[in-house]
N, C-alpha and C positions, 0 to 999 in steps of 0.2 A: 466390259467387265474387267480387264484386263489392265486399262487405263485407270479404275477407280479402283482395284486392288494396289497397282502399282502407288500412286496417290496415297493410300490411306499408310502404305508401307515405309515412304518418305518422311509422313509427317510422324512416324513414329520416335524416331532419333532428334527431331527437333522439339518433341514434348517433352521426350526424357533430357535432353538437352536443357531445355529450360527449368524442368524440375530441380537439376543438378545442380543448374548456376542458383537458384531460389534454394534451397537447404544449404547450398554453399553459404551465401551473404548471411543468413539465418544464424549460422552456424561464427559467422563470424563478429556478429551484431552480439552474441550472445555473449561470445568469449568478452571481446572488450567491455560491455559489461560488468561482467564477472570478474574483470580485472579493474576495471573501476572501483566496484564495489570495495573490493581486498583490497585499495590503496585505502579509500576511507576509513574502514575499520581501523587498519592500519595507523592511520591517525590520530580515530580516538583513542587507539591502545598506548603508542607514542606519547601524547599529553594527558592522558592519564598517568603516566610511569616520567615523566620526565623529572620528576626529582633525583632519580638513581641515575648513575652516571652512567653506565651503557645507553638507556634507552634517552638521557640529554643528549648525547650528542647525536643520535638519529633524528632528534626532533630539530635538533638548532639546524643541520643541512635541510630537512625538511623544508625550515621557514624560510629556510637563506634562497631556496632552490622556486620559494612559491613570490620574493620578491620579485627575482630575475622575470618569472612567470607576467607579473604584472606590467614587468619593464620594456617585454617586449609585444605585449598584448595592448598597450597602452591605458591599463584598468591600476584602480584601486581595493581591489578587493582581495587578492589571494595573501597577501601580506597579515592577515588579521585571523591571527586563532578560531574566534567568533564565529566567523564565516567560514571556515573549513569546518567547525562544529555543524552548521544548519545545512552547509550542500552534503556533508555524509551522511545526516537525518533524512533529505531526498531524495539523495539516489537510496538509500535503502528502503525508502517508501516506495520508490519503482519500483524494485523489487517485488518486495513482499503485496502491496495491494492489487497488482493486477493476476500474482499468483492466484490469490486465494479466492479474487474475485471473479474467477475462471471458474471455479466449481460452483458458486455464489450463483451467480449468471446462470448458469445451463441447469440449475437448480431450482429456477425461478424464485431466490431467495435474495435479491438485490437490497428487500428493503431490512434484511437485519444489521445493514454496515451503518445507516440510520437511524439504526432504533441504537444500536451501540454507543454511536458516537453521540448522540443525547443523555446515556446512561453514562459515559465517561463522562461528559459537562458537568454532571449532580456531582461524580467523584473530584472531579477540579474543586467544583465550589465546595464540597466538605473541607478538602484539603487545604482552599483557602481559610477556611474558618477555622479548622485546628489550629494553623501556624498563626490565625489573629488571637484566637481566645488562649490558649493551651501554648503555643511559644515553640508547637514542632518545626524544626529547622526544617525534617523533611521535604525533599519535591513534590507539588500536589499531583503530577503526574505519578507517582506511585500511587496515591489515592485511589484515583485516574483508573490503574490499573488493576486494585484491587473491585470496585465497584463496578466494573464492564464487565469482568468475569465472573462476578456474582450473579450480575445482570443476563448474563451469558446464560449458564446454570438456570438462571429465573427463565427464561424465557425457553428453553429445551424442556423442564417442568412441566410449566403451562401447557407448551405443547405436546406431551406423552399420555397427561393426567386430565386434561379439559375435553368436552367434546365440542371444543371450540371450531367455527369454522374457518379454514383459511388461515390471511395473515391476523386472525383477532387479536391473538397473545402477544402477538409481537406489535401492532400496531397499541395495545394496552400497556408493556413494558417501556413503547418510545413516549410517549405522551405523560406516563404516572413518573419515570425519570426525571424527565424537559422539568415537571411541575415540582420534583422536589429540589431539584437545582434552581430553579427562580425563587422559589422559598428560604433556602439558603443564602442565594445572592441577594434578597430583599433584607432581610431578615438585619444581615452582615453589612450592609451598604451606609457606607459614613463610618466602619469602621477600619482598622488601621493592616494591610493587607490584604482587604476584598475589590480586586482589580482583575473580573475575568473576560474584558470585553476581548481581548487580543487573542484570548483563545477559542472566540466565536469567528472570525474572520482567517486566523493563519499570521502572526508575525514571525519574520526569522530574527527578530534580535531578542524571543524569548527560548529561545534553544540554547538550554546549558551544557555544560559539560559533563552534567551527572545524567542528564534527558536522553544526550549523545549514545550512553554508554550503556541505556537502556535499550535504546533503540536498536545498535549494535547487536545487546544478546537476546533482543526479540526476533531479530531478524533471524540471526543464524540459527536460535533454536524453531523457527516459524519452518525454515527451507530444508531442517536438518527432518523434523518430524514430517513435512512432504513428501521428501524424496524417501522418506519409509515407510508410509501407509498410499503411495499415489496410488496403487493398484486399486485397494481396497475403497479409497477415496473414488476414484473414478468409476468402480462396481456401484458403488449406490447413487454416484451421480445420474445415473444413466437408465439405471433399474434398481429402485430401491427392492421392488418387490421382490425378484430375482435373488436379490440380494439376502435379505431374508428366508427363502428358501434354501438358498445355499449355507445356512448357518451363520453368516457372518453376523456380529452382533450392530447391527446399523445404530441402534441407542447412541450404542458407545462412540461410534463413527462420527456419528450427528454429533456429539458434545463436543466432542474433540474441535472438527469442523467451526461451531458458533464461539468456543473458546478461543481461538486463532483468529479468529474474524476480530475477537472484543479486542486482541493482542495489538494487530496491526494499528484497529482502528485508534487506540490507546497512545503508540507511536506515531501518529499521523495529524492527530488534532493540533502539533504546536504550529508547523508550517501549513498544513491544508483547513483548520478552523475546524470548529463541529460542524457547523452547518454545509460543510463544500466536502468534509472526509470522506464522505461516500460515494463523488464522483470518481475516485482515483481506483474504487475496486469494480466501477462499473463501466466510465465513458472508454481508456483501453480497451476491453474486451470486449466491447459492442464496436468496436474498431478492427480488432481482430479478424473475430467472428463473421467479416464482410470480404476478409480475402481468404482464411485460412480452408485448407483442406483433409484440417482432422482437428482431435482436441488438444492435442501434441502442440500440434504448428498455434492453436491459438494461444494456446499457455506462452510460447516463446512470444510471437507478437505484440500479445497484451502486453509484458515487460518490457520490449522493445521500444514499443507506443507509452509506454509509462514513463521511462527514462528519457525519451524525446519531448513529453510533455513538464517532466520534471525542467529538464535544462533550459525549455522556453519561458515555462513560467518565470523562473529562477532570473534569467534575463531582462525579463520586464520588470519584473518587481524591481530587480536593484535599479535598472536603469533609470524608472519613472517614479520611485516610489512609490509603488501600490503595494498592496497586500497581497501578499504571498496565493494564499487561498485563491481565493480571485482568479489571478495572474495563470495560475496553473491550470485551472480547470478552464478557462478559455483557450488556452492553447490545447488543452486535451480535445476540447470542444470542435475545435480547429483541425485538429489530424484527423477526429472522425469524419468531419465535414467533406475534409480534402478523401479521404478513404474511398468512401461512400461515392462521390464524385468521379472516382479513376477506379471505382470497380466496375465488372460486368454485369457482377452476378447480384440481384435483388433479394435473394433470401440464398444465407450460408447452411448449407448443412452440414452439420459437421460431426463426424464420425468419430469411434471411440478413438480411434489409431494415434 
């Protein structure tokens, strides 16, 4: 008795031990990050403002700073505006998609990042078709963005007001979308600016600098509105019923919630394609979800796993010339694989903490 007390009393210190050094690296994986992230931003704000002379000359050390980069990496890449435009669209798609796709997941709602990223395709092809018939300069990515959102809206309707069952609304919103986008793109085809194949696959050499700075303030405003409703976000994750009992108003929660979804997804289709954008808020977090030991630790992970998935794809693509989309989600593919592989445990549970 005495031996298996002492025993159980040993491996107490080496549990906590190991918890400490795990929230430690966690804690560190997160920072760096988070300071990645603020260097890109940082960039697009830099060449956005580089006409004015303070922020020119933060830009020209910038570039001068991203040659030497390549000089001593032995790469052609960090020298090119272009390309620091589509790796800060990345990593802030790490970011943000495995965030949101953390409540998505444990919500059993994976398939509205799908039915979105179809309803922003229909906003692409409008957007193409204006700027062929009508001459708008604008990016079809603002289309993009206003049509997801609507589509957002539509599809939290359907679902309030129909006594639809399941995923019906949403599987009717992805489907009547896809069909008015191929309509458009039919419609439009042989005319002079209907070119949306690149946005079905993921290219990085169609990331602008206008896309950039979208992306930028979706993000911050996607992580700024998180980290002020997580509570209440993660009350109806978890127990919507509850939640409703307790007065919160879940409608309004849920909108918010599929509105943010349209956001990401909106930001995601230049480099991830329509048809791959909804692995980026799902393959992370079913990765996660395989080691972590609450909903905390898997939110950090899923990110974690997002930006490891970001940087490999990002690699292959340039290296081989493949499509971005693609490139990413196999290497997401790939970490779950390995995940899955080097865990213990066959089913995560995972607690609100």
């Amino acid at each position: 008795m005495t031996e298996g007390t002492d025993t159980a009393t040993a491996a107490e210190p080496a549990s906590s031990h190991d918890a400490g050094l795990r929230r430690g690296l966690e804690a560190v994986g997160l920072a760096v990050t988070g300071l990645v992230a603020a260097v890109m931003i940082g960039f697009v704000v830099l060449y956005w403002l580089r006409e004015y002379r303070l922020a020119a000359g933060a830009y020209e050390q910038f570039m001068i700073a991203s040659q030497w980069l390549d000089y001593y990496l032995g790469t052609n890449v960090f020298k090119w505006s272009f390309m620091w435009q589509s790796m800060a669209t990345g990593v802030l798609i790490g970011v943000v998609g495995p965030l949101i796709g953390s409540f998505l997941v444990h919500r059993k709602m994976a398939l509205i990042g799908e039915t979105l990223a179809h309803t922003a395709f229909a906003g692409v092809a409008i957007g193409f078709a204006a700027a062929s018939l009508v001459g708008w300069a604008g990016s079809p990515m603002y289309a993009a963005l206003v049509v997801a959102i609507l589509g957002a809206l539509g599809v939290q309707w359907l679902s309030e007001r129909t006594n639809a069952y399941g995923d019906v609304p949403v599987a009717i919103m992805l489907t009547g979308s896809f069909a008015v986008g191929t309509l458009v793109v039919s419609w439009g085809r042989g005319r002079r600016g209907i070119s949306i194949e690149d946005y079905l696959f993921g290219d990085l050499s169609i990331v602008t600098a206008s896309s950039a700075r979208l992306m930028a303030v979706l993000s911050v405003a996607v992580v700024a509105v998180v980290a002020y409703t997580y509570k209440q976000l993660l009350f109806i994750t978890f127990d919507e019923q509850a939640a409703r009992v307790a007065r919160l108003n879940v409608t309004a929660y849920n909108t918010l919630l599929v509105v943010m979804t349209a956001v990401v997804v909106v930001g995601s289709i230049q480099v991830l394609g329509v048809i791959l954008v909804a692995g980026m808020l799902v393959i992370p977090v079913a990765a996660a979800s395989q080691i972590a030991r609450g909903f905390r630790e898997t939110v950090v992970l899923s990110v974690l796993f997002g930006e490891l998935s970001i940087a490999g794809g990002f690699g292959l693509a340039i290296s081989q010339g493949l499509p971005s989309g693609g490139s990413i989600i196999v290497v997401a593919i790939a970490v779950y694989l390995l995940v899955i592989a080097l865990s213990s445990r066959s089913v995560a549970a995972i607690s609100t903490h």
